[in-house]
C-alpha positions in Angstrom: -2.3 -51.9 19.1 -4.5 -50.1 16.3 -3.2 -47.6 14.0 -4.5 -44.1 13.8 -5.9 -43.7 9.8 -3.4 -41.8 8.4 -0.9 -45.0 8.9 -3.0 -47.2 7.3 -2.2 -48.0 3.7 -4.6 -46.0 1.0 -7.7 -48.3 0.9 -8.8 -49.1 -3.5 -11.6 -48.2 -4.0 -14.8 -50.7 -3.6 -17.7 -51.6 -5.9 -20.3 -53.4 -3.3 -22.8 -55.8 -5.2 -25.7 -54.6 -2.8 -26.6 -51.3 -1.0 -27.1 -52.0 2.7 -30.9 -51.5 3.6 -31.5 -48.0 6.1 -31.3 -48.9 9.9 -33.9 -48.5 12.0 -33.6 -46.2 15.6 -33.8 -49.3 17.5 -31.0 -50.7 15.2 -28.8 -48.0 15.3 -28.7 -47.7 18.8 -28.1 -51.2 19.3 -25.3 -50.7 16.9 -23.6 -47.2 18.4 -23.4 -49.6 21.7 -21.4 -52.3 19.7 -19.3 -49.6 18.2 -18.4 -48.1 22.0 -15.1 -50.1 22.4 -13.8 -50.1 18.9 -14.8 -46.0 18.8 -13.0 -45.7 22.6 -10.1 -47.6 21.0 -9.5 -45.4 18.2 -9.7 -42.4 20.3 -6.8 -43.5 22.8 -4.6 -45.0 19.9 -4.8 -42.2 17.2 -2.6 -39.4 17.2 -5.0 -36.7 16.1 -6.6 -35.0 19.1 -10.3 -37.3 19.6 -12.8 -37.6 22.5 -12.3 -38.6 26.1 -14.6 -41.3 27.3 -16.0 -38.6 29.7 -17.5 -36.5 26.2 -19.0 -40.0 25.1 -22.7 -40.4 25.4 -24.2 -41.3 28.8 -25.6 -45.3 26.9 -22.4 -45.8 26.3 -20.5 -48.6 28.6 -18.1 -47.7 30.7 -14.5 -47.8 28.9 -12.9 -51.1 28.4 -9.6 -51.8 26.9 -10.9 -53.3 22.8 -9.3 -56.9 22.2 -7.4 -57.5 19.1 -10.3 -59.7 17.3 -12.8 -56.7 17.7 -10.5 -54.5 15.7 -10.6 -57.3 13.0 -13.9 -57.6 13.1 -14.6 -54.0 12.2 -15.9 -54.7 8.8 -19.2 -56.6 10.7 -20.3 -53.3 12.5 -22.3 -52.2 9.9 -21.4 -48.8 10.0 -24.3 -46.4 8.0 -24.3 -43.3 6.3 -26.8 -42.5 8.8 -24.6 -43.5 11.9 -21.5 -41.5 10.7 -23.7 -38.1 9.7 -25.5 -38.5 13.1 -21.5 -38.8 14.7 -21.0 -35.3 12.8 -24.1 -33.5 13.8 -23.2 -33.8 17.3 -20.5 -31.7 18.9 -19.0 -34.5 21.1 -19.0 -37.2 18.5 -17.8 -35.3 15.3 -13.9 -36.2 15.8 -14.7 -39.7 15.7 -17.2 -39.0 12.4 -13.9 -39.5 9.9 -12.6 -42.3 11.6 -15.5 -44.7 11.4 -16.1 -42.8 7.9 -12.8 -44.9 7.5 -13.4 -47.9 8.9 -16.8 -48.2 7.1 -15.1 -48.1 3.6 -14.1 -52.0 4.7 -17.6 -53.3 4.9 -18.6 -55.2 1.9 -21.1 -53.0 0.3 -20.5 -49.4 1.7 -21.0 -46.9 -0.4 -20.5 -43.3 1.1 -23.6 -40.9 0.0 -23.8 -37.3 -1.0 -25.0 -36.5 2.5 -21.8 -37.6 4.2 -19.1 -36.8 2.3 -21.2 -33.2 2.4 -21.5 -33.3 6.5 -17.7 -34.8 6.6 -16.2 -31.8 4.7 -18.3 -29.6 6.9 -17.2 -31.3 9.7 -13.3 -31.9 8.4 -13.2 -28.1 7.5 -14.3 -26.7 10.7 -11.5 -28.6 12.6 -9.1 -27.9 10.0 -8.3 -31.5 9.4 -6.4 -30.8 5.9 -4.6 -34.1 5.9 -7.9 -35.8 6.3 -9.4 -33.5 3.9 -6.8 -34.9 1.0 -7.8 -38.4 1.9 -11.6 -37.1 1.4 -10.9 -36.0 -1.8 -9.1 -39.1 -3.0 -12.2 -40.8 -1.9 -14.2 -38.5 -4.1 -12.5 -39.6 -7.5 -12.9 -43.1 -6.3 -16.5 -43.2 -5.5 -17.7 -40.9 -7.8 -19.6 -38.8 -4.8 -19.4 -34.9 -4.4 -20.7 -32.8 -2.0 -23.3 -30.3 -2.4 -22.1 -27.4 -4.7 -21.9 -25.1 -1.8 -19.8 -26.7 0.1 -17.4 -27.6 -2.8 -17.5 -23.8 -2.9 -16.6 -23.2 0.3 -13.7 -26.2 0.6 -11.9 -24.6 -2.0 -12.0 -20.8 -1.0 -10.7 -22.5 2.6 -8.1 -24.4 0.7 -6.7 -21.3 -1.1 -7.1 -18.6 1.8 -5.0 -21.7 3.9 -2.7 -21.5 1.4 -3.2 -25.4 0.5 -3.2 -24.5 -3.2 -2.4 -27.8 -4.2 -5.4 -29.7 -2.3 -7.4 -26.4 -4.0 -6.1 -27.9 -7.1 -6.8 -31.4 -6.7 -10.4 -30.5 -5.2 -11.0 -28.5 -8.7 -9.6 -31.2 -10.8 -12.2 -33.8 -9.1 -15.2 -31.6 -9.8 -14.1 -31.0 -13.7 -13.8 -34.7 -14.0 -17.3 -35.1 -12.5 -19.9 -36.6 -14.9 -22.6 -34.2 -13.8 -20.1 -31.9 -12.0 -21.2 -28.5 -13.9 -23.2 -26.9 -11.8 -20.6 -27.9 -8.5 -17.8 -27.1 -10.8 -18.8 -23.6 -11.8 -19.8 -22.6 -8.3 -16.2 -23.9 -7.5 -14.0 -22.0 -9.9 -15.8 -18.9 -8.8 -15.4 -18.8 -5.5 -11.4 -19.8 -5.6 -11.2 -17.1 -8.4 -12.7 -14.8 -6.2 -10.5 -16.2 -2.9 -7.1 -15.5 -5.1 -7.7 -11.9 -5.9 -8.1 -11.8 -2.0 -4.8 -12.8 -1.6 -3.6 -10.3 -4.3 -3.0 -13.5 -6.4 -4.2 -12.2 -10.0 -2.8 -13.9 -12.0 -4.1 -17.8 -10.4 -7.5 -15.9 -11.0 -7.0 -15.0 -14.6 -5.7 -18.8 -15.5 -8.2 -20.7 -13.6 -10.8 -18.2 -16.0 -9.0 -20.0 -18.6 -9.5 -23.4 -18.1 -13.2 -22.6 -16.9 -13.5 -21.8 -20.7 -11.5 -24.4 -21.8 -13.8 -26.5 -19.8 -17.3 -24.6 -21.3 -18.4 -24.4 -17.8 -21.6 -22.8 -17.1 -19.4 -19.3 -15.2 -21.7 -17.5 -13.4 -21.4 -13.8 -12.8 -19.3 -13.6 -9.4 -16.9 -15.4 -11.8 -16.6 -12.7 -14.3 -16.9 -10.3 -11.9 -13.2 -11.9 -10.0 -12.1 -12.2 -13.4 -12.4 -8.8 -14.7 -11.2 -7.6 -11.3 -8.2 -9.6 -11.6 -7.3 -8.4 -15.1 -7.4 -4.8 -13.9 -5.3 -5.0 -11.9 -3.0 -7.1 -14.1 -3.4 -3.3 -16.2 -5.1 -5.4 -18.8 -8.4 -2.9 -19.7 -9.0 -4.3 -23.0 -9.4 -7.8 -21.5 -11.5 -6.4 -19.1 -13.3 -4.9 -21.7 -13.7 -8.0 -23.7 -14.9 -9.9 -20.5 -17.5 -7.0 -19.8 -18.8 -7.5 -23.1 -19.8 -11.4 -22.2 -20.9 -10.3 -19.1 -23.5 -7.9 -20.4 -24.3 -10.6 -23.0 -25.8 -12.5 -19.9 -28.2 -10.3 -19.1 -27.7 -11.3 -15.8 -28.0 -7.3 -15.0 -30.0 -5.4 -13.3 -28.8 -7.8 -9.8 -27.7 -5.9 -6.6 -24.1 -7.3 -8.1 -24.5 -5.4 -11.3 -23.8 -2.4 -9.6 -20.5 -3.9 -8.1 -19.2 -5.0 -11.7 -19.7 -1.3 -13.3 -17.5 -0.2 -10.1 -14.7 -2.4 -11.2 -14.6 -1.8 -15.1 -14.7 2.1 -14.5 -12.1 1.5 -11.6 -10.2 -0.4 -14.2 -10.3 2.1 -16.9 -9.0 4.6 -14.4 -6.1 2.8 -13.6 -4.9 2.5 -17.3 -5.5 5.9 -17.8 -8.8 5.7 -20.4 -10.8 8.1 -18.4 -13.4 8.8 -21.2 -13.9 4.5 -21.7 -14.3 5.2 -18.2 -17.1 7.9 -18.7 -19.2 6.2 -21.3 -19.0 3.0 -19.3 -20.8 4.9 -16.5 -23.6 6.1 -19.3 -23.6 2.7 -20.3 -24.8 1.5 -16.5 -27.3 4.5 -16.4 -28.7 3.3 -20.1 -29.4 -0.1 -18.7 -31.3 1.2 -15.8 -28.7 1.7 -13.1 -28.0 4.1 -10.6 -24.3 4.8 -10.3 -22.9 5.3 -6.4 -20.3 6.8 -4.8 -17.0 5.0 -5.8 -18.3 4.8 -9.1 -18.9 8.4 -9.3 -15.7 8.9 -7.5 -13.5 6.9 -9.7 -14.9 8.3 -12.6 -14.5 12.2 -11.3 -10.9 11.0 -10.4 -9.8 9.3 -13.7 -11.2 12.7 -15.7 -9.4 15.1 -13.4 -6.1 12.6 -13.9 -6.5 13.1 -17.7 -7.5 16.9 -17.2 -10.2 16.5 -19.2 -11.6 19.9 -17.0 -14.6 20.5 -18.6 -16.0 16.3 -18.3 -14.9 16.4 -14.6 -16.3 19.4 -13.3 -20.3 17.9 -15.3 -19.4 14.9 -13.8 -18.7 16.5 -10.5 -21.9 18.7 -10.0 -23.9 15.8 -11.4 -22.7 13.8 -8.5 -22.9 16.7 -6.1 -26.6 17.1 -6.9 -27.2 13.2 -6.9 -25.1 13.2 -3.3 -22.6 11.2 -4.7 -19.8 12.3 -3.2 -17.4 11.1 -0.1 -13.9 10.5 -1.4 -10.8 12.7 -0.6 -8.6 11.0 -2.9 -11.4 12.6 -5.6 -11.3 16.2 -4.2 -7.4 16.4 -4.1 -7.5 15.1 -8.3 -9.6 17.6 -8.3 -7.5 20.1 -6.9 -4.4 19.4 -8.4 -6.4 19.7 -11.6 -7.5 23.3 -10.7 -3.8 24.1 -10.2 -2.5 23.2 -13.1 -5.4 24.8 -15.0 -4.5 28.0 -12.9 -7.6 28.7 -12.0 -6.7 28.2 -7.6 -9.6 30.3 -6.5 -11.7 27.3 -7.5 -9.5 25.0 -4.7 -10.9 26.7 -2.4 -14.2 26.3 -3.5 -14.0 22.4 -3.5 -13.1 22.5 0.2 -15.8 24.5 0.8 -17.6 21.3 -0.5 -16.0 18.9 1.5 -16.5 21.0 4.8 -20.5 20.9 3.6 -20.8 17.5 3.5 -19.0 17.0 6.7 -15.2 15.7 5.1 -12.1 16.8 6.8 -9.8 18.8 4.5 -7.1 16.7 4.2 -3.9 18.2 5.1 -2.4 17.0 1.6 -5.0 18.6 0.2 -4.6 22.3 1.8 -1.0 22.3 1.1 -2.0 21.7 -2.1 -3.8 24.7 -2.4 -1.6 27.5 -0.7 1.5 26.1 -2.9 -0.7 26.5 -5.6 -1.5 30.4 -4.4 2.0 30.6 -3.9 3.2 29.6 -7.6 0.2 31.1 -9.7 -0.4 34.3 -7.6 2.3 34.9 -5.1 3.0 35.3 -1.4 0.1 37.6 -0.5 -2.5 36.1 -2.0 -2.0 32.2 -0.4 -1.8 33.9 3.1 -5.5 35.2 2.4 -6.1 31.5 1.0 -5.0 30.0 4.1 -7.2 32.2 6.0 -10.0 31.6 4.3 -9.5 28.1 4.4 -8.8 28.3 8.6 -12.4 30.1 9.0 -14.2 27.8 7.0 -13.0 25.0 9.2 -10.1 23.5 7.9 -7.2 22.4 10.6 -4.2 22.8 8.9 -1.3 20.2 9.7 2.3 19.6 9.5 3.0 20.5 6.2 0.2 23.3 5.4 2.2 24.9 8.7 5.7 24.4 7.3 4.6 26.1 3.9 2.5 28.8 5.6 5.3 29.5 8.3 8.1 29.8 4.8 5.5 31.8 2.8 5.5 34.3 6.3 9.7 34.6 6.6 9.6 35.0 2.7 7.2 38.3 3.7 9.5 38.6 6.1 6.9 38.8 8.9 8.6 37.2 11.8 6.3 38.1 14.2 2.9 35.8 12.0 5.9 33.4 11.6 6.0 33.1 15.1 2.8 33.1 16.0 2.2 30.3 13.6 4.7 28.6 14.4 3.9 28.1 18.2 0.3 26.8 17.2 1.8 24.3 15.0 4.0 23.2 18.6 0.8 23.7 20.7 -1.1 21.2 17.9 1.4 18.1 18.6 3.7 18.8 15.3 6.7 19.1 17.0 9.0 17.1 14.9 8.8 19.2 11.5 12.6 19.7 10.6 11.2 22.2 7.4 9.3 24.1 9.9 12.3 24.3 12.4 14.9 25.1 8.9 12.8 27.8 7.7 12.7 29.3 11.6 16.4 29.3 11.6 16.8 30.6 8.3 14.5 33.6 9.1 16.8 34.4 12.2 19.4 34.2 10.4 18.6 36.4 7.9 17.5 39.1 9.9 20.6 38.4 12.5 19.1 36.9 15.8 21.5 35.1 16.0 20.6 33.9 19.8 17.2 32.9 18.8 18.0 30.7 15.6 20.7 28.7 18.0 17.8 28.8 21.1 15.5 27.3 17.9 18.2 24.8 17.3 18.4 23.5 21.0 14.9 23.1 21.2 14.9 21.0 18.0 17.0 18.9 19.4 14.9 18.9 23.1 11.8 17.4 20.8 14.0 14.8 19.2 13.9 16.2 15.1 17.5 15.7 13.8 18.9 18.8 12.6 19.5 18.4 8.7 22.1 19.8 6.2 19.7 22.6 5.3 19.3 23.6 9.1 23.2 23.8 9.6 24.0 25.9 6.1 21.8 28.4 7.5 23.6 28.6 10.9 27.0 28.3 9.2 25.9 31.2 6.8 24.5 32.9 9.7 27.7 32.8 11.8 29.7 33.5 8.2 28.0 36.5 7.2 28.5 37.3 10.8 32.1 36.9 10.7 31.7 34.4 14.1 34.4 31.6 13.1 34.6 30.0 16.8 30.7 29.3 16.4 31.2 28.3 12.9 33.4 25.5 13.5 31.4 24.2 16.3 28.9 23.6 13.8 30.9 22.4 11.7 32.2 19.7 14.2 29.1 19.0 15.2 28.1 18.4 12.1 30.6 15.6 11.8 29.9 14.0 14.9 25.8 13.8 14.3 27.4 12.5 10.3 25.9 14.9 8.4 27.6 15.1 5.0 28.3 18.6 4.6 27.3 19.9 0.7 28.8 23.2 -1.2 26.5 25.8 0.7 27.8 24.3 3.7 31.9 24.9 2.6 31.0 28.3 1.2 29.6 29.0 4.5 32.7 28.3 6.3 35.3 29.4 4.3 32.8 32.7 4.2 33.3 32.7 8.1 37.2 32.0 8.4 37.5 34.6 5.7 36.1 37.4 7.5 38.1 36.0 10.7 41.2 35.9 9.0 41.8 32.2 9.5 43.0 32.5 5.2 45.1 29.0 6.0 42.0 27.4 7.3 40.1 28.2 4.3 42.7 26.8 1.7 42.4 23.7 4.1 38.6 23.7 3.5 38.7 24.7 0.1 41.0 21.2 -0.3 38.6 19.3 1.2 35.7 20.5 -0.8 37.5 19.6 -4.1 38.3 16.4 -2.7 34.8 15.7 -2.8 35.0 16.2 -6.5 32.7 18.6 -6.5 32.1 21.3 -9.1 32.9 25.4 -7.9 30.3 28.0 -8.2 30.4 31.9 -8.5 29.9 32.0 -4.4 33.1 30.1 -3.6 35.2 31.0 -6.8 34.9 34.5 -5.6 35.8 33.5 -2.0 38.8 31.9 -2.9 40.3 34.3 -5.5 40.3 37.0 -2.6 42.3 34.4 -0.3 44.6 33.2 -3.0 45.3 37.1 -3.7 45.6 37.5 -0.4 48.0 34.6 0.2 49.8 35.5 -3.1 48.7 32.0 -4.5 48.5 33.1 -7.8 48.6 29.8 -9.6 46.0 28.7 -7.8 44.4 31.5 -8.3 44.8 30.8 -12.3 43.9 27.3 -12.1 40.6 28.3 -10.6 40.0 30.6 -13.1 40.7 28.3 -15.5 37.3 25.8 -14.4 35.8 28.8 -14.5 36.7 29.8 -18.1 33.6 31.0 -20.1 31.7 32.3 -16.7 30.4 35.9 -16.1 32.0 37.1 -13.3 30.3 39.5 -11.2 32.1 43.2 -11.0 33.7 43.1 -7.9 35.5 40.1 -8.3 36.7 40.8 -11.6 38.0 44.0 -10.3 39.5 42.3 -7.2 41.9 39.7 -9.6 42.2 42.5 -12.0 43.6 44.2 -9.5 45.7 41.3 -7.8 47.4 40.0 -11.1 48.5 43.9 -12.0 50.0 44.3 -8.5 52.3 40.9 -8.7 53.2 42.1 -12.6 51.2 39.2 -14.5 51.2 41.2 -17.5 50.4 38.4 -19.2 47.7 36.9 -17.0 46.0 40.4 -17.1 45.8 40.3 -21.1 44.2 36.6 -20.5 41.9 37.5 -17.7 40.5 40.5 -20.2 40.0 38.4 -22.8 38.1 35.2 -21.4 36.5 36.6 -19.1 33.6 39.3 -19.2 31.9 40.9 -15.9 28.3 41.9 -15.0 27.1 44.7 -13.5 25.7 44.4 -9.4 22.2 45.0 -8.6 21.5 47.0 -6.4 
């Protein structure tokens, strides 16, 4: 039985004393009906997926089994160039074009021709044949034939975007070894330069750049273009400014590329943080007649409000604005945060004025932007009157721009806007917001609904948001300051069983809450716990537990705290209260100490 090809030994190459003369039509038919059994046979007996005898042409005879002298007598077929390009031009035949390809390379005197190894890489690379295509290759070397430059092109950006990195290799090696392989070559490296920095694979890009050089191949300009792409984002600007400087050298500018290759240099510039290279790159494109667009105005405008350079981005900007250069939120938000910092916030709201003209959505990154801008350079009031400009202007606020506005409201303490705004943010789909839920919770417990904050807390959980440390410490506070230590410990349970590590708020809440119960044992339990944790003690819970320890008549614990507290101001009222508890046991001596480390300040009222 036959073999398929790819278990037949590698064939040398062969250096035929004569070309065989062009067939005739008449000929060639003659010989496709000869070939008939010996093409049949290969199709049943090869293991790659061929033709059945019902896809051969209609002139063919019917299928016969092929004897063992006509596979033998292969070599006398006189299979043509002509015959196996006419088996890859049509659709039924073109699986069985490599094959005789292979069998052809027998005949005395076959020499494959431009045209075919061109129409069998087509042909190979549409089936994704890649085992064939290394054989193909091989033969490429040997016979000293190429195909044309395009498709060399294209069989190695298909090599690298299969991943078959080493057949991209070998494909590249054949074409730099090429006599009169320049031209091929160069079209070659550029279009696997450009297929690596597809696959995020810089680096591949900036060597093959290399060797192109190395090679003094004839780069054209979607070569420097991949290659100054690459080295940006290798964060390499100054070779990109050295391979810019060859480009423009070409004067291959003004192309409807050029404008592509200004985009990436000024995007490159951004990226390392050169902003004014960036800038007089820009004047550079306009000097040699070029229009900039969008991104390049965009990037540009971004990489001077990165820098701050203020007074450059906002020329920049309204140049752009005038030439209706402008599309890019990432842009307006630089812009913004560069307004904040400067202090000047009235101007935020200006920009999304701009971006509701031009018909961009407001990002809700950006308004939050904005209103916690108002809030640190000109306080409470003035961000809600922000945020309502920005709402009538046609902004739509989202989950965070409600979670700031609905804290900026309890910090007015204006429960009822907080409310209001908060059931718009539920009626908008942002029911999940654990900061919007924390600062509900914390409002009612600040201002003692207690039954609201813990309905709040059971709808949280209804909608699926975790409650979080910060949403329990404001319940435990609540209940604390509330003296309510049955409700306390729930959460405090519960917080154990959802594992929610408890912090020092959340101790000082507790201990706050079995204090003003009277549960004194339970908070010297707590108090344990908490310095198990390793934990440092603050004014809060120092003053908690001096009043217990006095209480309990645990004065050297109540020294040793005061000890880890040595060098703190204490506030008057627990100065007073050990003052008071160290005269009454007769610590004479710890009185004299206490006055003399420790110093109080006055309440405010």
């Amino acid at each position: 039985m036959a073999k398929c090809y790819s278990d037949w030994p590698p064939i040398p190459p062969l250096h035929p004393s004569r070309r065989t003369p062009p067939q005739s039509h008449a000929s060639l038919h003659a010989t496709r009906r000869q070939l008939a059994p010996f093409v049949l046979h290969c199709s049943r007996s090869c293991a790659s997926p061929l033709l059945e005898p019902k896809n051969l042409p209609d002139e063919f005879p019917p299928a016969v089994p092929a004897p063992a002298p006509l596979l033998d007598a292969a070599p006398k077929l006189g299979i043509s160039n002509k015959f196996i390009r006419g088996l890859c031009g049509d659709p039924q035949t073109e699986q069985l074009a490599f094959e005789c390809y292979r069998r052809a390379l027998l005949q005395p005197g076959f020499l494959p021709e431009k045209k075919t190894a061109n129409a069998l890489t087509v042909q190979l690379l549409r089936a994704k044949q890649w085992s064939s295509l290394e054989l193909l290759v091989g033969d490429f070397r040997a016979y000293g034939v190429l195909p044309e430059k395009r498709t060399c092109a294209r069989l190695v950006a298909c090599c690298i975007r299969a991943r078959r990195f080493a057949l991209a290799e070998a494909v590249l090696g054949v074409l730099l070894e090429a006599k009169k392989g320049g031209a091929p070559a160069a079209t070659a490296f550029a279009a696997a330069m450009l297929a690596y920095n597809k696959l995020h694979m810089y680096r591949n890009t900036v060597l093959l750049y290399g060797q192109a050089r190395v090679a003094r191949l004839p780069l054209n300009a979607d070569a420097y273009r991949a290659a100054m792409a690459a080295c940006g984002e290798l964060g390499e600007p100054d070779m990109v400014a050295s391979l810019f400087s060859l480009y423009r050298s070409q004067k291959w500018y003004p192309t409807d590329t050029s404008t592509e290759t200004y985009a990436i240099v000024c995007d490159a510039f951004r990226k390392a943080g050169r902003a004014m290279d960036a800038l007089r790159c820009l004047r550079e494109m306009e000097a040699d007649g070029l229009s900039p667009n969008a991104a390049i105005y965009s990037s540009v405008v971004g990489a001077l409000a990165d820098a701050r350079e203020k007074a450059a981005a906002e020329d920049l900007y309204h140049e752009a604005w005038d030439n209706k250069m402008l599309g890019d939120p990432d842009m307006f938000l630089k812009l913004t945060v560069m307004h904040v910092e400067a202090g000047v916030v009235e101007e935020t709201v200006e920009v999304a004025k701009d971006m509701r003209q031009i018909g961009l959505r407001v990002t809700d990154c950006i308004l939050s932007t904005i209103i916690n801008g108002f809030v640190k350079r000109r306080g409470l009031k003035p961000a809600i009157r922000a945020y309502d400009k920005l709402v009538f202007i046609g902004c739509e606020p989202g989950q965070v721009t409600y979670a700031m506005v609905i804290n900026v409201y309890c910090r007015l303490g204006r429960s009822d806007r907080a409310e209001a705004v908060f059931s718009e943010m539920i009626g908008r789909g942002f029911d999940k917001c654990v900061v919007a839920y924390g600062n509900m919770i914390s409002m009612y417990g600040k201002i003692r609904r207690a039954s609201d904050a813990m309905k709040m807390l059971a709808m949280m959980k209804q909608k699926g948001c975790e409650p979080n440390v910060f949403v329990y410490n404001s319940l435990l506070d609540m209940h604390g300051r509330l003296g309510n230590a049955k409700q306390a410990e729930k959460l405090w349970k519960e917080m154990a069983r959802r594992k929610v590590r408890p912090d020092r708020i959340s101790y000082t809440a507790i201990i706050l809450a079995n204090n003003r119960a009277g549960e004194l044992d339970r908070c010297m339990e707590l108090y344990e716990e908490f310095r198990g944790t390793g934990a440092k003690v603050d004014k809060a819970m120092a003053g908690l537990m001096a009043g217990v320890f006095s209480k309990r008549s645990r004065f050297n614990e109540l020294i040793e705290l005061l000890k880890d507290m040595n060098g703190t101001k204490l506030d008057r009222r627990l100065y007073m209260s050990v003052l008071r508890s160290l005269r009454d046991a007769g610590l004479e001596v710890h009185v004299k100490w206490l006055q003399s480390n420790f110093t109080f300040v006055e309440e405010k009222t």
